[in-house]
GUVEXZA-887607 format. One record per residue: residue number from 1; x, y, z of N, C-alpha, C in turn. Coordinates in steps of 0.02 Angstrom, whole numbers. Layout:
<sites>
k|n.X|n.Y|n.Z|ca.X|ca.Y|ca.Z|c.X|c.Y|c.Z
NUM|X|Y|Z|X|Y|Z|X|Y|Z
...
</sites>
This chain:
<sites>
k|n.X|n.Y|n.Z|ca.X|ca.Y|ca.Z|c.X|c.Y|c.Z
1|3682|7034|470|3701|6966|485|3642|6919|479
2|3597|6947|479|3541|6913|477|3522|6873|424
3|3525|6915|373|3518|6902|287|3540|6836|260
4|3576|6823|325|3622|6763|311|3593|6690|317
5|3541|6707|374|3507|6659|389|3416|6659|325
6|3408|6739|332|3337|6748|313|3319|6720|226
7|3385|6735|212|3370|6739|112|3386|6663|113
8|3431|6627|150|3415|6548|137|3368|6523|137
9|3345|6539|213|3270|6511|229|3208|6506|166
10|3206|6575|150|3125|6597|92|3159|6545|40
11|3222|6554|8|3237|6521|-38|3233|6444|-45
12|3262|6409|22|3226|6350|37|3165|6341|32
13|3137|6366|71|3059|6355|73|3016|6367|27
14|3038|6440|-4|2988|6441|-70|3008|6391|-127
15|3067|6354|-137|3081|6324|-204|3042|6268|-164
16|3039|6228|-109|2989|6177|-87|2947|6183|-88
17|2894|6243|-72|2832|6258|-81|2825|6253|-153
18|2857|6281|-192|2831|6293|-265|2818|6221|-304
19|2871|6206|-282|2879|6119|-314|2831|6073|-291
20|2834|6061|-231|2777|6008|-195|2725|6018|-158
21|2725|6110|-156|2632|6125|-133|2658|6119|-44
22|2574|6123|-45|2554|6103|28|2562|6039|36
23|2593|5991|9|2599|5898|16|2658|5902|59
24|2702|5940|92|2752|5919|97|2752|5930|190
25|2780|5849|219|2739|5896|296|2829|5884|331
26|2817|5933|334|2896|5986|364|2876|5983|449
27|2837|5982|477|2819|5975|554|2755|5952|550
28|2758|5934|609|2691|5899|644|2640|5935|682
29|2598|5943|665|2559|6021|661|2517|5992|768
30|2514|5949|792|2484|5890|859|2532|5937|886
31|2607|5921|882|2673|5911|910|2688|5989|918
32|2668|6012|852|2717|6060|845|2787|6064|847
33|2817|6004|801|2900|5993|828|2893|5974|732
34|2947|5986|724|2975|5966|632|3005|5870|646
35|2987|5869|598|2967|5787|564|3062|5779|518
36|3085|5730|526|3152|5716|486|3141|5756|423
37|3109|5777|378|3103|5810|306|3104|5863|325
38|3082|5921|396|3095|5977|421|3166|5994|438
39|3190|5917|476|3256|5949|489|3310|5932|450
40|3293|5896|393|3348|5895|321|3338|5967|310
41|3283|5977|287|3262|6064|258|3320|6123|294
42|3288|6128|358|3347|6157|402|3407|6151|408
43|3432|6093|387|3496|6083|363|3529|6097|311
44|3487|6088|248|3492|6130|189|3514|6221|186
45|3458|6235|232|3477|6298|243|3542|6331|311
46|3548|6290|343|3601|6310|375|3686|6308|337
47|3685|6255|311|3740|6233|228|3750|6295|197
48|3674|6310|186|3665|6360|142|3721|6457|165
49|3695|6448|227|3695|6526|271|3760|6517|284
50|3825|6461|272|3871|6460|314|3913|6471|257
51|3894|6435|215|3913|6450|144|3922|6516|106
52|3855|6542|115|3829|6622|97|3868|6688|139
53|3910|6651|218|3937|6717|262|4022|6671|247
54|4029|6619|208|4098|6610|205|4111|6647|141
55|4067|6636|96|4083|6685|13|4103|6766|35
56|4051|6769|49|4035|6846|88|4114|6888|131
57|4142|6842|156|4182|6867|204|4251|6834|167
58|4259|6807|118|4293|6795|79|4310|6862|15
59|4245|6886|-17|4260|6919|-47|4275|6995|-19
60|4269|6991|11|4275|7068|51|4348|7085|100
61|4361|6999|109|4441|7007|126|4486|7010|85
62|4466|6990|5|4498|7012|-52|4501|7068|-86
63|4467|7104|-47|4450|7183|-96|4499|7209|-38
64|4517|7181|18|4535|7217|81|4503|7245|154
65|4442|7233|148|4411|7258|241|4437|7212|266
66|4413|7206|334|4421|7167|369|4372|7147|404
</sites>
């Protein structure tokens, strides 16, 4: 169940890392709390994980488990 959350995450983050480097400030390093561009990000990936366990549990109710 996890996978669901974990493979969004890297995938978010690494296609942002790759693209815009270390420029991109995702939290506030003082604060330690995420900055509005952290919690779009996080949002991206939650879209992502809900999406990823609705496919998931879609195709597997079509083959028949439950």
């Amino acid at each position: 169940m996890s996978a669901f959350a974990i493979v969004p995450l890297c995938v978010v983050f690494g296609l942002v890392f790759l693209i815009k480097g270390e420029h991109i400030d995702y939290r506030n390093a003082k604060g330690d709390n995420l900055t509005p561009k952290g919690w779009a990000l996080f949002g991206v990936i939650f879209i992502f994980s809900v999406l990823g366990y609705w496919w998931f549990h879609n195709q597997f109710s079509s083959l028949g488990y439950r």
